[in-house]
Every structure is written in structure tokens, then in C-alpha cells.
N, C-alpha and C positions, 0 to 999 in steps of 0.2 A: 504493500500500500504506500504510497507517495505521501512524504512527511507531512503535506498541507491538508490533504484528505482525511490524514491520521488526526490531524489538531482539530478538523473542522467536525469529525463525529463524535472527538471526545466531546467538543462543544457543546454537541447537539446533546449528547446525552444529560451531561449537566444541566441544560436547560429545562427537557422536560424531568429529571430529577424535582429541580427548584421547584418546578409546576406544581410537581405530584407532591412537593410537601408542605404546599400550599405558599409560597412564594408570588404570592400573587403582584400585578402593579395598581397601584392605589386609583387607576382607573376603573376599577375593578372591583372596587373594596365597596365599603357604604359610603352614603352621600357626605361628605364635611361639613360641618357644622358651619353657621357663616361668621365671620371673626376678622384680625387686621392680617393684614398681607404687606410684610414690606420687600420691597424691590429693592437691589440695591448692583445699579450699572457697575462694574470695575472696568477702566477706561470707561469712563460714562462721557468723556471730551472728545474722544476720536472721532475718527472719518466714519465705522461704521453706525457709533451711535448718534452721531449729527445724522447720518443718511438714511438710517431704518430704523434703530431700535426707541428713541424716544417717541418716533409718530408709533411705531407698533406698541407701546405701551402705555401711552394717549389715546390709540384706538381701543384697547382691552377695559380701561380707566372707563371710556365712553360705553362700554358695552356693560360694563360690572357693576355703576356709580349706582345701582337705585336694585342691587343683587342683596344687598342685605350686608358685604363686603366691603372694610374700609382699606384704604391702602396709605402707603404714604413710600415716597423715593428718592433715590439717593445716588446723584453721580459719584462714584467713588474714584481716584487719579492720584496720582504721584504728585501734581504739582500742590503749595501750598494755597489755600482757601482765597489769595488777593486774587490770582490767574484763574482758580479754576471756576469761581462763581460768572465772572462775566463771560467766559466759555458757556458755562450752563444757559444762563439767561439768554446768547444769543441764540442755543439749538431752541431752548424752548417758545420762543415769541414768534418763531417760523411753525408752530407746529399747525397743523389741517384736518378740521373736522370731518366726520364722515357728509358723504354726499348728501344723504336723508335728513342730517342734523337742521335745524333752523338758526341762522345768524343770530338770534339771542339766548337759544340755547347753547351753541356754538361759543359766545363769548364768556358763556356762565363756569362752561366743561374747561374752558382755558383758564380761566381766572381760579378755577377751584384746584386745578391741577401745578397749577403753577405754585399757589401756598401749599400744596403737598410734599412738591420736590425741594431736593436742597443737596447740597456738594459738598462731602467731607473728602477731607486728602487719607489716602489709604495707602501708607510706604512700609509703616512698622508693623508690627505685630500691636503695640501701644494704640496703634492708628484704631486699628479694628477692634480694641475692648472698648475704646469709648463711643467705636460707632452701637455698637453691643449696650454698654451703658446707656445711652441715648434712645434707643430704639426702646429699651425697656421703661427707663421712664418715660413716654411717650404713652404707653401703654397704661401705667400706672395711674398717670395725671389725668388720663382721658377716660379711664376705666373699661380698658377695651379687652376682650381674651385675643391671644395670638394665636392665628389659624396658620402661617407659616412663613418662609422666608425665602426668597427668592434671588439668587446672587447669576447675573450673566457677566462671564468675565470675557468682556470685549480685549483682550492685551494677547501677544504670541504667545504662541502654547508652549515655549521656554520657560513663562512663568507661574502656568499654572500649577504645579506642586507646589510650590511657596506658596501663592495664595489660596488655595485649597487646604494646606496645615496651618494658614493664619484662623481662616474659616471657623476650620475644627476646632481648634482650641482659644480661639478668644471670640467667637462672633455664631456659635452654633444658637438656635431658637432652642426654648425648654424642654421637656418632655413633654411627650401630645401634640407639639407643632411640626409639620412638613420643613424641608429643606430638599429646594431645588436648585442644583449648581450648572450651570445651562455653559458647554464648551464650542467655539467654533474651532471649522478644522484648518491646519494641518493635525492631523492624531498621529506624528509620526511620518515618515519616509518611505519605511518597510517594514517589516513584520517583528522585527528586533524591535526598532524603535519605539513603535507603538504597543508592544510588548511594556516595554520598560515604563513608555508613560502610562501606561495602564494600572502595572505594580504600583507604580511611587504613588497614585491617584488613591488607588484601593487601602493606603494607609488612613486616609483620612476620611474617605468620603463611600457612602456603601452605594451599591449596584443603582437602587433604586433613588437615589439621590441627581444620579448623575445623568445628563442631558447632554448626548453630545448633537450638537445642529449639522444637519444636512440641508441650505437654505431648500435646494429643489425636491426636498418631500415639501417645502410648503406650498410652492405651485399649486395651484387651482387644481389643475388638470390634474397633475400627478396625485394631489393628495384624494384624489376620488375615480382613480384607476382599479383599485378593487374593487369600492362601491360602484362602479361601473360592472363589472366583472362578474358580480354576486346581483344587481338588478334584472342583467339579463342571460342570467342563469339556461333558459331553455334554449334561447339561441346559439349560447358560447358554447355551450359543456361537449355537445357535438363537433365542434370544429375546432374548438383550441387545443389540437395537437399535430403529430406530424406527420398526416393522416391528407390534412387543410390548409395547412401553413405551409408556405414555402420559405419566409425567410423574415425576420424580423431587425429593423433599423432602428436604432439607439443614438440618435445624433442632436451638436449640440455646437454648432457654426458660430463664431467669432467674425467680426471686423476691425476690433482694436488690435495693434501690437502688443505687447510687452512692458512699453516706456514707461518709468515710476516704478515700475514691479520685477526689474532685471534682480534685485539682489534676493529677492524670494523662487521667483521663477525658475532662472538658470539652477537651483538646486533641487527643481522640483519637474519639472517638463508637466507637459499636457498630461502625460497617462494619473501622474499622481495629482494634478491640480486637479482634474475633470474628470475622466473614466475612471478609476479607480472606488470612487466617491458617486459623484453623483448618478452616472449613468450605467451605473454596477447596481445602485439602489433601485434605477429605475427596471433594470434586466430582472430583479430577484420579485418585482411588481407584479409585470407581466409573466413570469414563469412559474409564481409559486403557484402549490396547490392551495386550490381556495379556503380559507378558514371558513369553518363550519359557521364562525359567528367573525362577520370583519369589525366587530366596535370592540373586541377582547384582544387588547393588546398582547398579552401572553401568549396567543395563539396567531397572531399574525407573527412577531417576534422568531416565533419556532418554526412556522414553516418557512418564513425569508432565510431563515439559519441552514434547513436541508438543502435549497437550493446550492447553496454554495458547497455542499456534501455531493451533489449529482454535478458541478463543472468538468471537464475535462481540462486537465492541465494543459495549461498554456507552453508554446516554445517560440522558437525565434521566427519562424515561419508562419506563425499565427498574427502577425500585426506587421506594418510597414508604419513608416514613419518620415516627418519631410519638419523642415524648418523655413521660415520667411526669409527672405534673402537677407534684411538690413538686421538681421537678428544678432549677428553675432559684433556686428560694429554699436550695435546696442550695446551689447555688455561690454565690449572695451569701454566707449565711454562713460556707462553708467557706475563701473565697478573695477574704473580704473586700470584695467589689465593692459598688457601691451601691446602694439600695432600688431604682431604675429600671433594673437592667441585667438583661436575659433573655435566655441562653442560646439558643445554635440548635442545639446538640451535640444528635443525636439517640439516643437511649437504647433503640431498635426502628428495625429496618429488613425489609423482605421486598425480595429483590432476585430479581430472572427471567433464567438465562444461557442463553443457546442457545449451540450448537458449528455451525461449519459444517465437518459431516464429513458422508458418508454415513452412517455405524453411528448417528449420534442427532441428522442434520437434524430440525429440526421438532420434538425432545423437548426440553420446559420443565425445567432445571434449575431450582428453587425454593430458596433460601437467606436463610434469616429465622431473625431472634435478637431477644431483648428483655429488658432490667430488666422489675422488678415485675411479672409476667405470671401467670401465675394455678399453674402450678406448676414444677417443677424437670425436665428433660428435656430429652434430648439423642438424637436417631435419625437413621438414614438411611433414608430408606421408599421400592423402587421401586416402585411401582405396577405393573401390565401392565395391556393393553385385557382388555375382558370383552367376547369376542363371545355368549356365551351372554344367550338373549332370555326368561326364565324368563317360563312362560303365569298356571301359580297358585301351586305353592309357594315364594313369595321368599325362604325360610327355606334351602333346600338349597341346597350350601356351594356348588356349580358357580353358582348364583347370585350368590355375595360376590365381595367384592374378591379378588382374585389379585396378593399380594404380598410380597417380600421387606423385612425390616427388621431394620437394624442398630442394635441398640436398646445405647448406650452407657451406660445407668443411673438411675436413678431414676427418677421419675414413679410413677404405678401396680403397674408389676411390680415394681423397687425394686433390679434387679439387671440385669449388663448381659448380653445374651444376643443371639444370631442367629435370627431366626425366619422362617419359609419356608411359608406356606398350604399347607395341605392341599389344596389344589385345583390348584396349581402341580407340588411334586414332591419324594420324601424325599430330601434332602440328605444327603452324606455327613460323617461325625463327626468336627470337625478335631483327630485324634489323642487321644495320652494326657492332654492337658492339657485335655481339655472332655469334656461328658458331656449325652448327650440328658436332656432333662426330661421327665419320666413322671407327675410328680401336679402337677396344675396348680391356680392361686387361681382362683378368680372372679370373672377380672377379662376385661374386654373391650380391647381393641386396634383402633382401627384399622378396626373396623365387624365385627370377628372376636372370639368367645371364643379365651382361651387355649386351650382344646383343639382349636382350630379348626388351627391351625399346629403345624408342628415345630419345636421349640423346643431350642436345645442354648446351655450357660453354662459358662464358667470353670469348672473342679472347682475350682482355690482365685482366689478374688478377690486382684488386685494393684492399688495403685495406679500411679496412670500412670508417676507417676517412679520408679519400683521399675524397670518395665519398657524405659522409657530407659535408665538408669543402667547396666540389662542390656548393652543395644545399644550403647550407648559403649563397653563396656570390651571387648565383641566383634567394632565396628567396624562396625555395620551403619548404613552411612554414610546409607540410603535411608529410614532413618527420622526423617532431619533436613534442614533445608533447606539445600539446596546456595546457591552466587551467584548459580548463573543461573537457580534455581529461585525464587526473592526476586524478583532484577528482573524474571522474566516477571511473575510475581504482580503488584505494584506500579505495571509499566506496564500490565496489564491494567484494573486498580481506582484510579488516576490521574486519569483525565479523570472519572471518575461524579462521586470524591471532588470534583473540582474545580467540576462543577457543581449538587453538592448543597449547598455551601459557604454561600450566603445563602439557603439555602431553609426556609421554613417549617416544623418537624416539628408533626404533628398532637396534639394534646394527649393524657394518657388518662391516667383518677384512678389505675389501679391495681392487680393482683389482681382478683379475682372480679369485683370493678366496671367493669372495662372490658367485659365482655360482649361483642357484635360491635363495637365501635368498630376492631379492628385488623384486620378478616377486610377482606382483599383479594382482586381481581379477575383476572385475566389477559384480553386482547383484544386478539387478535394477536399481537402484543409487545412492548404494552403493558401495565403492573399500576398495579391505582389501588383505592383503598378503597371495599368494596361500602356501607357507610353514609356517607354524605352528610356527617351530624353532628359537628361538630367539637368538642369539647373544649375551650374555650378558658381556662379560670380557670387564676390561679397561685395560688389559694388551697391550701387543708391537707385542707377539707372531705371527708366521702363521700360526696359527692351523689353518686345514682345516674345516670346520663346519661340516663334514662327520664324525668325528676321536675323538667323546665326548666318553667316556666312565667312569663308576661311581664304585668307588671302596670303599672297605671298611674295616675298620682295630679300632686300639685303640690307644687315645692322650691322654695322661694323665690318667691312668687308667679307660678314659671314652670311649663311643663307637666313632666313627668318621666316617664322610661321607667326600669321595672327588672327583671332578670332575672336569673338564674342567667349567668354569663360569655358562655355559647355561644350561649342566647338573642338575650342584651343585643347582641353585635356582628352576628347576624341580621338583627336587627331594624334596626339604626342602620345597614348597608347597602342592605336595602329601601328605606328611608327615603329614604337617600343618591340612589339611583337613581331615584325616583321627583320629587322634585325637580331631578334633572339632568331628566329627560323634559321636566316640565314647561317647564325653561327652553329646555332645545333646542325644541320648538312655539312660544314665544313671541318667541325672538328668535336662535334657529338658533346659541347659543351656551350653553355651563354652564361658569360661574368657579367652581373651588372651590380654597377655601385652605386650606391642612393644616398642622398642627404639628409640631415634631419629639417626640425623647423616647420610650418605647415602648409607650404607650398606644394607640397607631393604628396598633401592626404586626400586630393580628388582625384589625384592620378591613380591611388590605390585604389579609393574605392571604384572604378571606373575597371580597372582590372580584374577585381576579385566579383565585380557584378554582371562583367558582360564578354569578358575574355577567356571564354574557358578550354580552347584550343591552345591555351599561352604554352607553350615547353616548360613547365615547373618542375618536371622532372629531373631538367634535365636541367636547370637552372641554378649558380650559386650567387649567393645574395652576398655582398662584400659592405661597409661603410664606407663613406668616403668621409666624416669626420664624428667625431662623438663628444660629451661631454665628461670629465672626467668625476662619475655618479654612479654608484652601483650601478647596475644594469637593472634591475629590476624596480629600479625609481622613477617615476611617473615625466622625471626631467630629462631622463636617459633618449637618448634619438634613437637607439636599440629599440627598448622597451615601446617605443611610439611607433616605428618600421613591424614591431610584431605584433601589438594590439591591432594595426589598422590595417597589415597585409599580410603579414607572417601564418599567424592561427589563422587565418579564411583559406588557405592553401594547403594543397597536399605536396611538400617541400622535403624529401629527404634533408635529415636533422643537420646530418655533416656538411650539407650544401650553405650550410647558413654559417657564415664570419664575422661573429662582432669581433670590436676593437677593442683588445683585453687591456685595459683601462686600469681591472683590479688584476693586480699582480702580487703574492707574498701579503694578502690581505692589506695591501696600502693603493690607496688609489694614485695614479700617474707619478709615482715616483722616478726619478730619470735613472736612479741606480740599477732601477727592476728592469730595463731595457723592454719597455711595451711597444714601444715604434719599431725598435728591431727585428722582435719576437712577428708581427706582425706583418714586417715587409719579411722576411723569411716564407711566413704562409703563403704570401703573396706569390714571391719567385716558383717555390715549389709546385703549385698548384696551376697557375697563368703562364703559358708559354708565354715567354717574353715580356713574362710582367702588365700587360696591354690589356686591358679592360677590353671589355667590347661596346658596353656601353655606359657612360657613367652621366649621375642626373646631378645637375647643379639648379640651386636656388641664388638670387643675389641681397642681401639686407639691403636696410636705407641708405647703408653708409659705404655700397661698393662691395662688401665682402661677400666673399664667396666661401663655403666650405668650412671650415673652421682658421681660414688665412684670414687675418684683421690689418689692416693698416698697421703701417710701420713695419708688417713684416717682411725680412728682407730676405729676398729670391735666390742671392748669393749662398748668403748659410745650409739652405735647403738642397742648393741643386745637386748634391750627390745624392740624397735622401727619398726613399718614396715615403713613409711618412715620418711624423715628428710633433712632438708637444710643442703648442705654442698658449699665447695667452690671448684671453679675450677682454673686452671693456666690457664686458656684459657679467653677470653672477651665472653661475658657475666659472669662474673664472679661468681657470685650468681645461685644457681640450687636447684631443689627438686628433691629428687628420692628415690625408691627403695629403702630399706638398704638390706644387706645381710640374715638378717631374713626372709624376701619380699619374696628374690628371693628365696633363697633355701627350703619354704616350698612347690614350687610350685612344680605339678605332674610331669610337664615336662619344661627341658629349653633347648633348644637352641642356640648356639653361632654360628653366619656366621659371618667366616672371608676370605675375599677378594685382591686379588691386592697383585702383586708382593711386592708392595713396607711394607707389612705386613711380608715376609718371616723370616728377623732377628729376629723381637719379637716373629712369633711362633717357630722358632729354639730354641731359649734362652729358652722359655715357656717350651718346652719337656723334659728338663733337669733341672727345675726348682722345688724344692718343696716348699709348698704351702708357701706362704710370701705374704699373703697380703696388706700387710703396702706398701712393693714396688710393689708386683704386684696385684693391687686388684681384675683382674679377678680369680686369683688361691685362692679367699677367698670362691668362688664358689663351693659349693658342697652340692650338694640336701640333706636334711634329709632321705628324703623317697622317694624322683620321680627319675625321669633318666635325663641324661644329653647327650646329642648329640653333637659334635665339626660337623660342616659342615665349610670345607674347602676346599677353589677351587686351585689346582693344582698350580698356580701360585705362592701365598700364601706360602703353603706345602712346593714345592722344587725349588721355585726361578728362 
């Protein structure tokens, strides 16, 4: 049994355990008594409780005021009471009645609410006994009993353990009173992670205490997908398997980038911001088996739990993944990194789940989210098979798709709604709180006119945390993520994350300009992208992905290849391969030497994606400079040459030459003789020492290789390679000398990135000075030389 499967049944078992000994959630229990309720925000100043949680608990305040229930609330914040009260006062004086409310009742609900709230600073442990003291005499003076206490801690989940054992021990309500501690996510990374924030949680706070928020269970729509499900029982239970089903869509389309949120994001990619989380919740929705009763949170709880007991483990084959072009010049500038560091954080993913149950063997769960995508949308679409074989009119509806969709907002229709073909079956209307739609836009869905389906919406639109904030104060524990509904999650989506890790995400400009670059495949079960074409520039530009063209001319009295990004590493891998050929027919071997740095990790990936006739076999992989860094250190040009080409290939092990760096367990010591040792491999193994093809990058600053300015050409030219030093940290390097490079049949130089354009300006009008510019020390004895340069680069 697979260790995640293994976690996720002891889970399950646990839970119904807890059931059976009566472990019930207090949704469940008898009615409460009605008594004072205090709320108390932690970051009650931030971004999200300016933007949702004060109006969602001024709509709750508006729903409860005349419930028999008093309340009273508390932004709680780091800063001292001068800063944080005028922060308070300005969320509160924006806040917005419900639509139904009357303008004088409206000003009454504001005015009462406003003398309820108030801003204590919450830093110490000190902070929290006198908010605790406070709260009780409050009680005392007013003569009120406490019915419970309600703590949502808006601040990173870093600090939730601290405030969670402030809680415990100086601000818990009495005995008899509720305590509800409301988390948003991140819960964790991985299955470690959120493992451990789980333990350190459980010291303070018990099971039924704790609320962690999934905003999109509060959606409309989503939050009445199984009351959908269980209304129309006679029509579903026949066809909701896979039997009827052909294939079910989980998607949830972006148009902002990243900007502001590079330092959370880059550590988190789409799969753990998004699919992991919310569209995992939505999948466990629509696949559970239906509770007997969907208002018993225990029992919704426990079946969402086995689903994630019937997943089929996920692998590397089961998801593709892509990034926005300007994504990674985001994170340099946001998070200060250097001109040469590129992100692998992937910003789109489509991922393919299958269950092995009976009710939906064989049916393709689909779960794809993306930055910058062409609009704003978020749905759950089942599909059904069409056995209907239409002869001539294609137009009659028993001819269309036949499907359900849970359409959570935006996009086209622009509102969030349940809609059900025409061809499928009339749905029943979920209660007073929704309302069939009768005039419809003209707009198409899905391969269908609006009028083609039945269509039923919200009569008033809530936002999501309106509808939580609901369920918290109600107890409807099933609309939040239990512990062992986390760690089944996490050890489901664990191993993918772990082997997506060094993987390549595929490029795409952006908005309308991506076109098909992201449209994917399914085959078998496996998913892979139906255009070829990859994307590769970290430029700004819009080139269209239609508009590559490969040109060719002379830089430096040498030949030059240039192209749009994705062209340019095209090309200079055909290239690559066709001189491996050549050398394997002429002497049953191909030397190629590679740089580090990350000018030649599209070239890898371009190889290991679409090269598979390459000669690996017959191939030996040499450096042509290294840093002097264990090898197995993330800074190593080895370790970067093996995570991103090395493991994707079937490479006899001896074929492969790093640059022994560590010698005598010291790194590049000059007494350990590492260059020597080195050019020795060399001789022995290279007739004549001659590469056959070696790949050069160029820095900002001219260099090439691990050769920096100042270094002098003299010292070297008996040497193939040699320690030298660099202005950069790691300081200490081995490589190549220009002896090395220049005997070799063929070299290569790819240069990339706009922000390359002034050095090869300068360069073209340069002669050769290798002291300052050490690439133009470059010039083959006897082989050829190729400048491959991508357009951007070129002319800026």
C-alpha cells in the first residue's frame, strides 16, 4: 500500500472511531443557549480584514442583532492602540449594509456596531490576559452569560502557534463557553509541514475548536453542490458514475500576474496556492458519496475523507505545467535575486486525477488553474457521454453536449449560477435563497446558448467570507478543513509536488497571446501539451508565438544564428544533434562540454523533451567550468547540468565528467592538483584532446566560462584547464582555459535576454581584448564557431 493511502485510511478510520464515540461537531449537538459572543480579529488592520472580514462580520452582526445574541469586537495587531485605532475606524466607516436593509436602518446597524468594536494591541502574552480581563468585565458590568469566543487570526501561518498558546493560556472563555479559532491557508507546503503545524496546533487548541478557511467552500455555488446533488437525487443517482460521465473539469482561470505576491508565491507555485486546496475540495464535492443527511457535518466530513482513500497516486506524467513569460524577471526584481536567476515556480498547471472506485473508474478528473490566462473564471463542468449519432441536423440540442456546470463567477455570464442542459433534465430550485433565470444574455457556454440550459442564481449575491463567517458562528464545521482532511490532501499532492520540483515549466507570453500554447492532451493517463512549441524568452515583449522566424548572418567574423527565444534554442538543438551524429559515425563517440549558469536550461529542456533520437549513449558529458562547491550543492553547475539534463536521460554513468573540485576532502586546493587530474581525463579519453562540441554562455561583463577579466591568456596557454578566480561569490572556480576551448571542432555561444543587448552591441565593434573581454579571447584553431543569439539580445 503506498504511504499516503496508508495515512489516509488510518485517517478515515479515526474518524469514524471519533463518530462512533460520539465525537460529534456542535452543529450537531442541541441548540445554544443565546448569550454574548465576542469576536476578536488578530491582524484585524490588514488587507484581508479591510477587504472581507469586517463587512462579513457587519453582515453576520446585521443578521444576528434582534437573535437574542449580543456581541461585541475586537481588532487585535501588533501595532500600539495610537496606529491601530485610526486603522480601525477607517475599515469601519467604509462598511455596506445588506441590499434589503433601509438607509435608516442601515445607519442605526453602523452606528451600533461601531460602539461595539474596538482595537486592542495583541504582541505579549500580557496583551491577551487583559484583552481576557476586559472581555470579562464586560460581561460582569452588563450582566451578560458568555455563549463563546471567536478568535480569526488574519496574520501568516508562521505565527499561528504563538498565538494559538497565547489563546490557551491567557484569553480561553470559561467553562460552558464555545471557542472558535478560524485559520487561513497556507496549512503548510507539504505533508511534513503541515504535519508539524498541525502537532504544535493540537497542543493548545482541540479538533473541534479549530477552523481552518477554504475561502471557495464559501462560494455560493460550491457551498450548495451537494444540496444540489441530494435535491435531485432521482435524476443524479442514475448517471453520476462512469457509466454517464465522461470527464469532469475543475478549473479556476486567472488574469492577474504575481506582482506584490512574488515573495509568497515563488515558494508556493499554483499547484499549492490553488489545486491543492481549493479545487481538491471542490473534486472531493462532486465525487463523494452522498451523505445520507448533507446538514451533518460528521458525515459529510467522513465521506470527503474516503475520497481521498479511492485517489490514484499521482506521478510526473499526471500534470504539465507552464509559467508567464515576465514571471521570473518578477522575482528578480521583487526578491532581489540576480540578473541570471530563473524561477521554476510554475504559475499554470493542468493536472489529470483518477479515483479507483467503481462509481468513477476510468472518469478523468481535470484540475487546471493559471496566472495571466486570457480571462477570469472559475467552474465545475460534468460533462456526460452523448450516445446520440445526429445524421443532418447538428444544430438540435439532443445533438450538444449534455452537461452540468457549476459556474462560481465571472467570465462571460459574470455571475455565479448552477446550470443543467436542456437535454439532461429540469433541476429542482435550491429553495428561497435562489431563483431560476428566465431572460437570458447572449452568450454561449460551453458549446451551448444560455437558453440552451436551466439556469438558477443566488437571488442576493454574497461574498465568500460573508458566507463563512455564516458557518462559523453556526458551527458548520464541514465547510472547513478538518486535520485529517489536510493531511489526506497533502499526502495525496506530496510526491507530484516533489517530482515537479526541478522540472521545467513551459513558457507562455500571456492573455490572449498564449492562444493554444496551454491546450493539453490526455492519453491514457497520461497529459502532455497538444502544441509542441515552447515558449522560451524571459523577455517583456508581445510577440505573438505564431511570428518566430530564424535568421542568419555574421558576428564577429563568425557565423550567427538569430531568432525569436523559442526559435533560437530549436535550432541550436538540431544543430547540437546533428553534430553528435556526425561524431558518433566517425568515431563511435560525441564529447560535449556544457557551461553552467542559466542560459542552457532551455537548451536542456528542449532536448530531454523532444530529442529522443539524440546519441546518449553514446555521449560523454564533460564541464567546461564549475564552481568550486561540493557537487551536490544547489550552487554547483554539476548538480544544475544533472537536475535539469542529466536524471531525464539514459546516460551511461562513466560517460559523465564533472570537474573534481573536491579532492583529499578540500575543495580546489592547488596542492591537490584538480586541473591536472582533470586535463589527464581529458587526454586519455579525447583523441587529441578536441571537444567536439562545447557550449559557451557570455555574462554582462564579457566573460565567458569561468575566464573573468584580468585573466591572463599567457599563464594558461600551456594548460587545458586551471583554477582561477571570480568577482562573483563563490569565488574560487575551475575551468576550461582558452587552449580547452579553442581546440575544440565546434563551439557555440547562446546569448539570451534583452538585458544582454549593450554587451553584444559593445562586442561587435570590439576587437579581440581578452584581458577585458574574455569571450573575444575565443577563436577556434581549427573548428567553427556559431554566435546563437535571440533577437532580444541582438536588437534590444
Amino acid at each position: 500500500m503506498n504511504l499516503w493511502k496508508a495515512v489516509v485510511s488510518g485517517l478515515l478510520l479515526l474518524g469514524a472511531l471519533c463518530v462512533e464515540q460520539g465525537w460529534a461537531t456542535e452543529a450537531e449537538g442541541t441548540r445554544e443557549a443565546k448569550g454574548h459572543i465576542s469576536v476578536v480579529i488578530v491582524g484585524g488592520t490588514g488587507d484581508l480584514a479591510k477587504k472581507y472580514l469586517w463587512q462579513g462580520f457587519f453582515q453576520l452582526y446585521s443578521e444576528q442583532v434582534s437573535s437574542g445574541h449580543t456581541f461585541s469586537f475586537y481588532a487585535a495587531a501588533l501595532p500600539d492602540a495610537d496606529k491601530g485605532e485610526p486603522a480601525l475606524f477607517d475599515i469601519l466607516k467604509r462598511l455596506r449594509c445588506p441590499a434589503q436593509v433601509s438607509p435608516e436602518r442601515c445607519a442605526l446597524l453602523r452606528d451600533q456596531f461601531l460602539k461595539l468594536s474596538q482595537y486592542h494591541q495583541a504582541k505579549t502574552e500580557e496583551h491577551y490576559s487583559k484583552l481576557n480581563a476586559e472581555i470579562g468585565q464586560r460581561l460582569q458590568q452588563e450582566g451578560l452569560r458568555e455563549t463563546g469566543r471567536l478568535f480569526y487570526l488574519s496574520v501568516p501561518a508562521f505565527a499561528y502557534a504563538g498565538i494559538a498558546a497565547k489563546i490557551n493560556s491567557s484569553c480561553r472563555p470559561p467553562a460552558g463557553a464555545w471557542l472558535r479559532v478560524v485559520l487561513e491557508k497556507p496549512f503548510g507546503h507539504d505533508y511534513d509541514s503541515a504535519q508539524l503545524l498541525s502537532t504544535e496546533l493540537e497542543k493548545f487548541l482541540k479538533e473541534e475548536e479549530m477552523y481552518r478557511s477554504d475561502h471557495y467552500l464559501g462560494k455560493q455555488v460550491v457551498s450548495q453542490i451537494l444540496t444540489f446533488r441530494n435535491e435531485n437525487r432521482k435524476f443524479l443517482d442514475p448517471i453520476w458514475n462512469k457509466h454517464h460521465i465522461e470527464r469532469v473539469e475543475i478549473v479556476l482561470k486567472e488574469t492577474l500576474d504575481a506582482k506584490g505576491r512574488t515573495q509568497f508565491y515563488d515558494q508556493y507555485g499554483v499547484i499549492r496556492d490553488v489545486i491543492q486546496n481549493h479545487l481538491t475540495e471542490i473534486l472531493s464535492l462532486v465525487a463523494m458519496v452522498l451523505p445520507r443527511d448533507t446538514r451533518r457535518s460528521s458525515e459529510v466530513l467522513r465521506n470527503k475523507l474516503a475520497v481521498f482513500s479511492s485517489l490514484q497516486r499521482l506521478d510526473r506524467a499526471s500534470a504539465i505545467i507552464a509559467q508567464y513569460r515576465a514571471y521570473s524577471s518578477e522575482v528578480r526584481e521583487e526578491l532581489n535575486k540576480t540578473k541570471e536567476h530563473m524561477s521554476l515556480t510554475p504559475t499554470f498547471a493542468g493536472v489529470v486525477v483518477h479515483l479507483d472506485s467503481p462509481q468513477f473508474e476510468g472518469v478523468p478528473f481535470i484540475l487546471t488553474s493559471g496566472k495571466m490566462l486570457d480571462e477570469r473564471v472559475g467552474y465545475a463542468r460534468v460533462l456526460f457521454k452523448n450516445q446520440v449519432f445526429c445524421v443532418q441536423n447538428m444544430d438540435s440540442l439532443h445533438c450538444k453536449p449534455r452537461q452540468i456546470v457549476f459556474y462560481f463567477g465571472h467570465g462571460s455570464l459574470q455571475y455565479p449560477a448552477i446550470l443543467v442542459s436542456k437535454n439532461l433534465f429540469k433541476p429542482a430550485v435550491l429553495g428561497s435563497g435562489w431563483k431560476e433565470v428566465t431572460e437570458y444574455k447572449n452568450v454561449s457556454l460551453f458549446g451551448l446558448l444560455l437558453s440552451e440550459y436551466h439556469v438558477q442564481t443566488p437571488v442576493v449575491q454574497l461574498e465568500a467570507y460573508d458566507v463563512l463567517i455564516s458557518n462559523i458562528f453556526h458551527a458548520k464545521k464541514d465547510s472547513f478543513i478538518s486535520t485529517e482532511n489536510l493531511l489526506a490532501s497533502w499526502s495525496f499532492w506530496t510526491p507530484l509536488l516533489n517530482s515537479l520540483a526541478q522540472e521545467f515549466p513551459r513558457l507562455y507570453p500571456g492573455g490572449q497571446d498564449n492562444q493554444n500554447l496551454l491546450d493539453f492532451q490526455l492519453q491514457g493517463r497520461e497529459v502532455s501539451f497538444v502544441n509542441e512549441a515552447v515558449v522560451i524568452s524571459d523577455g517583456h515583449g508581445g510577440t505573438s508565438p505564431n511570428s518566430f522566424q530564424v535568421t542568419q548572418g555574421k558576428y564577429r567574423t563568425w557565423d550567427m544564428v538569430s531568432a525569436w527565444a523559442e526559435e533560437l534554442v530549436q535550432r541550436l538543438a538540431s544543430d547540437l544533434q546533428v553534430v553528435a551524429q556526425a561524431a558518433v559515425e566517425e568515431s563511435g563517440q560525441f564529447h560535449l562540454a556544457l557551461s553552467g549558469g542559466s542560459s542552457p536550461l532551455a537548451l536542456f529542456q528542449r532536448l530531454v523533451l523532444h530529442h529522443y533520437s539524440f546519441p546518449w549513449d553514446r555521449t560523454h558529458i564533460w564541464m567546461v567550468d564549475e564552481r568550486c562547491v561540493p557537487l551536490t550543492e544547489p550552487g554547483s553547475n554539476f548538480r544544475n547540468v544533472h537536475d535539469h539534463l542529466l536524471r531525464h536521460l539514459r546516460l551511461p554513468y562513466f560517460n559523465i565528467h564533472p570537474m573534481p573540485v573536491l579532492l583529499n576532502q578540500r575543495l580546489c586546493v592547488e596542492e591537490d592538483g584538480g586541473p591536472q587530474v582533470y586535463e589527464k581525463e581529458i587526454a586519455r579519453i579525447i583523441n587529441g584532446s578536441r571537444f567536439d562540441f562545447v557550449l559557451l554562455g557570455v555574462g554582462y561583463d564579457g566573460h565567458t566560462a569561468s575566464l573573468f577579466q584580468d585573466t591572463r591568456p599567457e599563464v594558461l596557454q600551456d594548460k587545458l584547464v586551471a583554477l582561477t578566480e571570480s568577482p562573483f561569490k563563490p569565488h574560487q572556480r575551475m575551468s576550461l582555459t582558452f587552449s580547452a576551448i579553442n581546440r575544440a571542432k565546434n563551439i557555440g555561444v547562446l546569448v539570451t535576454g534583452k538585458g544582454k543587448h549593450e554587451m553584444i552591441s559593445q562586442l561587435s565593434r570590439m576587437k579581440d581584448y581578452s584581458k577585458k573581454w574574455p569571450i573575444t579571447g575565443v577563436n577556434p584553431d581549427k573548428g567553427n564557431l556559431v554566435w546563437y543569439i535571440d533577437y532580444e539580445a541582438l536588437l534590444g
